[in-house]
C-alpha positions as CSV (number, residue, x, y, z in Angstrom):
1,X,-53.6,-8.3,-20.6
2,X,-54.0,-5.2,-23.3
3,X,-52.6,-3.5,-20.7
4,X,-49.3,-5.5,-20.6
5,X,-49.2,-5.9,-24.6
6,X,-49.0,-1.5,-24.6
7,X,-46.6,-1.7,-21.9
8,X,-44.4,-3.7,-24.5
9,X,-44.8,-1.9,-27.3
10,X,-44.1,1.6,-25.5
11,X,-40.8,0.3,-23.8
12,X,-40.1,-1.5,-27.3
13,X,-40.5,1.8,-29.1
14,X,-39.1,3.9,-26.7
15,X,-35.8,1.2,-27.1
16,X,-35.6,1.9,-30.9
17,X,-36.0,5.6,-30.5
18,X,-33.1,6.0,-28.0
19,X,-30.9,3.5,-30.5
20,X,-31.7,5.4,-33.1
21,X,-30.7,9.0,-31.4
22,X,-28.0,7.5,-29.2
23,X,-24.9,9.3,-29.9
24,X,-22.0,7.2,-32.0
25,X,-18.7,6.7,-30.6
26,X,-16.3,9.1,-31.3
27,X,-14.3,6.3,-33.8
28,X,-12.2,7.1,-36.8
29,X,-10.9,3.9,-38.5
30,X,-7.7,5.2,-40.2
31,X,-6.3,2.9,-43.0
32,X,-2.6,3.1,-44.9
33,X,-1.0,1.6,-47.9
34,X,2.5,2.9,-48.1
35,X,4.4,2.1,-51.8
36,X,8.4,3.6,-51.6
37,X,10.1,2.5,-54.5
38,X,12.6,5.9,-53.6
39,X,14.3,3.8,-50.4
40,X,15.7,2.3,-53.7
41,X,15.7,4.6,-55.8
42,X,15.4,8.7,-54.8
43,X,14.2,10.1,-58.6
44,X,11.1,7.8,-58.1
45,X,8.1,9.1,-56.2
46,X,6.5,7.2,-53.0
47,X,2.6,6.8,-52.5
48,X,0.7,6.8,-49.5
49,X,-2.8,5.7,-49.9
50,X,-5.2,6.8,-46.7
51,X,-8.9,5.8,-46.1
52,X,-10.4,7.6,-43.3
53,X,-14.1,6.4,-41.9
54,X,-16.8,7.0,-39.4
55,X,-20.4,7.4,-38.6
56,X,-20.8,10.5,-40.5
57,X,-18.1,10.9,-43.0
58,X,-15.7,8.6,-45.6
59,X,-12.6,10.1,-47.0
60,X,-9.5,8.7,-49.0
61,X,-6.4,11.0,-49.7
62,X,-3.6,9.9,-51.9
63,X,-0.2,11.4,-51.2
64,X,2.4,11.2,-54.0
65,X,5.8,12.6,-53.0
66,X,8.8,13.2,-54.4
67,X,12.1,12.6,-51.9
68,X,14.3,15.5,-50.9
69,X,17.4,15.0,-52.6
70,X,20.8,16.8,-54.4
71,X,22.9,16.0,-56.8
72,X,25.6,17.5,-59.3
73,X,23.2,18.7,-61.8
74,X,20.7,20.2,-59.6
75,X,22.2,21.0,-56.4
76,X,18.9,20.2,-54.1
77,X,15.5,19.1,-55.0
78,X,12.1,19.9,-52.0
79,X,10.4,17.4,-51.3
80,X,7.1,17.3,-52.0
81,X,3.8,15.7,-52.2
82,X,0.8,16.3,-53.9
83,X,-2.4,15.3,-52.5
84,X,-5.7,14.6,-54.2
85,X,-8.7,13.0,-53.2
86,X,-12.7,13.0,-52.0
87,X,-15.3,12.2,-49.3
88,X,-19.0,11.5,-49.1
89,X,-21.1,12.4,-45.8
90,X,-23.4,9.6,-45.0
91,X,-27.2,10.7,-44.9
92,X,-28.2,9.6,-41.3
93,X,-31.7,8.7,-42.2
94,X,-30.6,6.0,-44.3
95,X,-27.3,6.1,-44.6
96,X,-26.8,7.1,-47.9
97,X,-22.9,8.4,-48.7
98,X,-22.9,11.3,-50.9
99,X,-20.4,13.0,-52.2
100,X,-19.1,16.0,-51.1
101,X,-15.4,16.9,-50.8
102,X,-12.8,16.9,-53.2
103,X,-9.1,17.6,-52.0
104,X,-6.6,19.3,-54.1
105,X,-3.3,21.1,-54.0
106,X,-0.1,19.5,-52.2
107,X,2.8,20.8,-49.9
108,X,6.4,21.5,-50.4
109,X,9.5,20.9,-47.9
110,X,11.8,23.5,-47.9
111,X,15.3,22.8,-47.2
112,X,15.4,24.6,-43.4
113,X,12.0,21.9,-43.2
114,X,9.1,25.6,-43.4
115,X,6.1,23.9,-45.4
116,X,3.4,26.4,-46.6
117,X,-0.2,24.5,-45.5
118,X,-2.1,27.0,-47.5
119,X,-1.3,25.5,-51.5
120,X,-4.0,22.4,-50.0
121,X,-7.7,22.9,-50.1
122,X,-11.1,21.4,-49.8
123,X,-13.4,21.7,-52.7
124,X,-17.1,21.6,-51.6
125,X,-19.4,19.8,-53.6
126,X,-23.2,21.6,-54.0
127,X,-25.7,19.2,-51.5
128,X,-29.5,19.7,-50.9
129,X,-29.0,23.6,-49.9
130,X,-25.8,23.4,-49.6
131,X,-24.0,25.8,-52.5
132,X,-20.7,24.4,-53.7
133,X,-17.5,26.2,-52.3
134,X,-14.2,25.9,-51.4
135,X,-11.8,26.8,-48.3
136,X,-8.0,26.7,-47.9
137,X,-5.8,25.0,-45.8
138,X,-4.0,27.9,-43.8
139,X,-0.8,28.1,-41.5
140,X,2.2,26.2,-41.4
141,X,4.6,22.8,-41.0
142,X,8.2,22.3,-40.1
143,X,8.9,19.0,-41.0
144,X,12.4,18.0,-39.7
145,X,13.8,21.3,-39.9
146,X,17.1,21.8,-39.6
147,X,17.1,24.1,-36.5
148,X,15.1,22.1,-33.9
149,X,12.4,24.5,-33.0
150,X,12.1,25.7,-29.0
151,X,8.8,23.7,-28.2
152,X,10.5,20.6,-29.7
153,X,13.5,20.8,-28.4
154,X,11.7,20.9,-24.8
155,X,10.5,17.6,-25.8
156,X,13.3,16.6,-26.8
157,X,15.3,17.2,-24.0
158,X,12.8,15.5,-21.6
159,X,12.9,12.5,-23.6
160,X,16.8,11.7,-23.2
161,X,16.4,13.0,-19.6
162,X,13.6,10.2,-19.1
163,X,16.2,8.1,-21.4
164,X,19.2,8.7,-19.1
165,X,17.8,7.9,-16.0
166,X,16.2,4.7,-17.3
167,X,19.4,3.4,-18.2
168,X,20.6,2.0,-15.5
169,X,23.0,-0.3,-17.8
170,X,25.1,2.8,-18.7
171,X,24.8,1.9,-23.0
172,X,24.9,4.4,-25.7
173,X,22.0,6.8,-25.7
174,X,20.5,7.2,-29.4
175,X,19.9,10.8,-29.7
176,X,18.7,11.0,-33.2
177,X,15.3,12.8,-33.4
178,X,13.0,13.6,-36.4
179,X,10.6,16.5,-35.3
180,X,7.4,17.7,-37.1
181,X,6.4,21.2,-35.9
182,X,2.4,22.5,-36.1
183,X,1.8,26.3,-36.4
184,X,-2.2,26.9,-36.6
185,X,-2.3,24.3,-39.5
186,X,-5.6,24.4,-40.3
187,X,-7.3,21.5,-41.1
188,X,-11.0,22.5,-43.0
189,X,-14.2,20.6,-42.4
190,X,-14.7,17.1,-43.5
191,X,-18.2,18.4,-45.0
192,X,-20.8,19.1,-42.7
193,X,-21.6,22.7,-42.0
194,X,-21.1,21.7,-38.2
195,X,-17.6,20.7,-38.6
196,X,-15.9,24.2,-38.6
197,X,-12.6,22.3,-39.1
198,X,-9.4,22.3,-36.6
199,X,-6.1,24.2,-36.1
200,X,-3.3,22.4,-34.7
201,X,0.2,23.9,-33.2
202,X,2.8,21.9,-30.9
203,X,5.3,19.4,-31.8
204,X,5.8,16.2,-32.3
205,X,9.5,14.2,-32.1
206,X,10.2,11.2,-33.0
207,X,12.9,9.0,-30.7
208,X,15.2,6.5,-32.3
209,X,16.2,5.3,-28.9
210,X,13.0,4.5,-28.5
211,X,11.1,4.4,-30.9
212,X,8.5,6.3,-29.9
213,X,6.3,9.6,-31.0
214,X,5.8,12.4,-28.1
215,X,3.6,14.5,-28.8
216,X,2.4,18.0,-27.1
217,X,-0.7,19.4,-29.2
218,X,-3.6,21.7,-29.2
219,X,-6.3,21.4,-31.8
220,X,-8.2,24.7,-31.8
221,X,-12.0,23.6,-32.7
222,X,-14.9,25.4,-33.4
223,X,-13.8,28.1,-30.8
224,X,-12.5,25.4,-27.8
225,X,-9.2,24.4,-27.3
226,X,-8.7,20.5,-26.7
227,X,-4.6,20.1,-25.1
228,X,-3.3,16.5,-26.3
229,X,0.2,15.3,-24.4
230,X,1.6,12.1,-24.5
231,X,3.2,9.5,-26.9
232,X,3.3,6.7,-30.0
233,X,5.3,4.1,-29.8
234,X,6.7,1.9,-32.7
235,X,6.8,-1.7,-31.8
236,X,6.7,-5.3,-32.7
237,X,3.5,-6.8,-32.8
238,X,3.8,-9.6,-30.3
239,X,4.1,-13.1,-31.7
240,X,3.6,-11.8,-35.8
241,X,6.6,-11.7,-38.3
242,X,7.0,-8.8,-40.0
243,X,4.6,-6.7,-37.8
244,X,4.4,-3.6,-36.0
245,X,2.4,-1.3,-34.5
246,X,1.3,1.9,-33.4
247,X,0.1,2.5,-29.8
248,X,-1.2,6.3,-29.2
249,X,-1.7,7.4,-25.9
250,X,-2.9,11.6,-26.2
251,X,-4.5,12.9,-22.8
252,X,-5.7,16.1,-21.5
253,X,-4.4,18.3,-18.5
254,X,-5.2,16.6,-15.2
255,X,-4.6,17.0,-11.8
256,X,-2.5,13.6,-11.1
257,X,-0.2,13.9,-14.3
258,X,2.3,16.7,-14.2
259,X,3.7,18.3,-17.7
260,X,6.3,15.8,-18.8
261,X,5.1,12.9,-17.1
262,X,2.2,13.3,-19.9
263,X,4.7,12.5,-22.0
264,X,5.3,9.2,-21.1
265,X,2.0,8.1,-19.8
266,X,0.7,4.5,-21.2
267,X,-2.7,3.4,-21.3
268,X,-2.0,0.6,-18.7
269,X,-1.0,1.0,-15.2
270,X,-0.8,-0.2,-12.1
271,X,-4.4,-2.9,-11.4
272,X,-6.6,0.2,-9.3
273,X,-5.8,2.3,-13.0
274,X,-6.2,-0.3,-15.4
275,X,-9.9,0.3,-15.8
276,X,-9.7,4.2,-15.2
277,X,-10.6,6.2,-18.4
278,X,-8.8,9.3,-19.2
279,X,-10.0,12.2,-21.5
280,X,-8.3,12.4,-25.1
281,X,-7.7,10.2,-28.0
282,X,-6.3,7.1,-27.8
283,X,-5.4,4.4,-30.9
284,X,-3.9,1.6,-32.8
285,X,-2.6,1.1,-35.5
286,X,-1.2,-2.4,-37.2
287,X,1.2,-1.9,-40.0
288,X,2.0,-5.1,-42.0
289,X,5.6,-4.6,-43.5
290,X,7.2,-6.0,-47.0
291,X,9.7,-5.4,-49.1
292,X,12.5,-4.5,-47.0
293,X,16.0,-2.2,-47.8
294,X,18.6,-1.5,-46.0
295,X,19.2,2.6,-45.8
296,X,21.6,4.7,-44.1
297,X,19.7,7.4,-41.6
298,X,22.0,10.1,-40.3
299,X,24.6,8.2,-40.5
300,X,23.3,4.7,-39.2
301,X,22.4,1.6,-41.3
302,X,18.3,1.0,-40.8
303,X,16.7,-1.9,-42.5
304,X,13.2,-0.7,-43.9
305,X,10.1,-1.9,-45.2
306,X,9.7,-0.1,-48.7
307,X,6.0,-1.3,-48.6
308,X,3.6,-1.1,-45.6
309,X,-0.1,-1.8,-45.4
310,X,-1.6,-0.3,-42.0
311,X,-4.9,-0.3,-40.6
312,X,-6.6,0.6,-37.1
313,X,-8.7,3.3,-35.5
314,X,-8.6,6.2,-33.2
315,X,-10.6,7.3,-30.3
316,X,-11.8,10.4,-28.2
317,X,-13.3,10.1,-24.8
318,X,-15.3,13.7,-23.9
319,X,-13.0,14.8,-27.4
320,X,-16.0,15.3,-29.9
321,X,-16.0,12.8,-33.2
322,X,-15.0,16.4,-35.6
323,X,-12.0,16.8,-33.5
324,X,-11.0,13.1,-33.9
325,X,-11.5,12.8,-37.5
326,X,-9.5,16.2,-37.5
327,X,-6.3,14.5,-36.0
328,X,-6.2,11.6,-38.1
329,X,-6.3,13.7,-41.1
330,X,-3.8,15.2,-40.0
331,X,-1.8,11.7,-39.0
332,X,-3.0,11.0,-42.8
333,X,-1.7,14.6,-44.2
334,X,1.6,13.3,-42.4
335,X,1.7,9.3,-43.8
336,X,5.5,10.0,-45.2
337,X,6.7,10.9,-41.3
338,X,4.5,8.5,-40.2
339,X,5.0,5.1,-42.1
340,X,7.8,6.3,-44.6
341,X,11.6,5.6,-43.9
């Protein structure tokens, strides 16, 4: 009987201890709230309010920006944003949040789209041993740029392709695209000395026919390469008024999925792939919409929200948790593409 009561107690312990080391999902829960009394009025500034969260780390950026405009006094204004905010790193023996970051700086859009990465940076508070410092964003944006760069335009061009033969009703294609382009935008650590931070190059275009992201990235981390390919899409949420969403779909090179066909790919499939798991980060993201205007976009009449509240996560499978937080910073850094008008 002793015998059986140790028995217990080991496996009971030996439970615990494996909850306790067991490693967290690689989860970032990514939150929004998107203010843009410009769509009204261009001389005021937008706000984009962005809570990122996981099991190590909790950080909230605030984006204020200033819309791109011209006028007869001052022939064109860049638009800009400055960013501020901090994060705390939770303790993981008792999950304390401290605080150690503080972000500073902002970014300016040229006219021809070129957007400097390096006038952000990451102040380091002092922690335990840890001396306080500070590092710099580094490399570069193009955020719809008036000459579509090469690697977008590739993406671009697949897209319609995949558009065209789709449409088998013969309708007018859409072929207005917004395109953000990544050079080695370095992203610094979130606080830990083992995050070494990201870089990210590739592009990303935005479809109005669809209303969808593609995206073709590689996030440089702590000396590995992690390849992202696939797609975003904007749509209704089903059955909620004044809904939408965000459905990411980013996967690593495989053998079964050629280059563009990445693209496109969905996390549902036929029923033999509908359980299948596939490595890269995947999401969602609800976006509850308000205030609506009506604004002309190249040339075409858009109705708008002009306030969104958004909330949801993303997830890497065999992408490490430093490399996810990394990309929805990033998806944070870029709230005005992402939820603005």
């Amino acid at each position: 009987m002793r015998l059986l009561v140790l028995s217990a107690l080991l496996l009971a312990s030996t439970g615990a201890a494996f909850a306790q080391t067991a490693a967290a999902p690689a989860t970032v829960n990514f939150t929004t709230s998107a203010t843009m009394p410009s769509l009204k009025d261009n001389t005021k500034k937008d706000t984009f309010k962005v809570g990122l969260s996981d099991s190590q780390v909790e950080t909230t950026l605030q984006l204020t920006c200033q819309a791109g405009r011209s006028s007869m006094i001052v022939f064109h204004t860049d638009r800009a944003c400055e960013v501020s905010g901090a994060g705390s790193i939770i303790n993981p023996a008792n999950q304390q949040k401290l605080q150690r970051t503080q972000y500073v700086g902002g970014y300016v859009v040229q006219k021809d789209g070129s957007t400097d990465g390096s006038t952000l940076s990451v102040n380091y508070l002092a922690l335990g041993k840890a001396a306080a410092s500070s590092t710099p964003f580094s490399g570069t944006m193009n955020l719809k740029p008036e000459n579509t760069s090469t690697g977008a335009a590739a993406i671009r061009d697949a897209v319609l392709k995949k558009i065209n033969a789709d449409n088998t009703g013969g309708g007018v294609i859409d072929q207005r695209v917004d395109t953000v382009d990544l050079s080695r935008l370095f992203i610094p650590s979130a606080g830990f000395p083992s995050d070494k931070g990201c870089s990210w190059s590739g592009n990303m275009v935005f479809a109005y026919q669809t209303n969808s992201w593609f995206m073709d990235l590689t996030g440089s981390c702590d000396g590995k390469d992690y390849k992202l390919k696939g797609n975003m899409p904007w749509t209704d949420s089903p059955g909620v008024e004044h809904q939408t969403q965000y459905d990411l779909t980013l996967t690593e090179p495989s053998d079964k999925m050629t280059s563009d066909d990445a693209l496109f790919a969905t996390d549902t499939g036929a029923n033999s792939d509908l359980f299948a798991t596939v490595d890269g980060i995947s999401g969602k993201i609800i976006m509850k919409e308000s205030n609506y205007v009506t604004t002309t976009v190249d040339g075409v009449d858009q109705t708008n929200p002009s306030q969104v509240d958004a909330s949801g996560s993303f997830t890497g499978t065999n992408v490490p948790l430093d490399t996810v937080r990394s990309f929805a910073t990033l998806i944070g850094l870029l709230a005005e593409n992402m939820f603005g008008a």
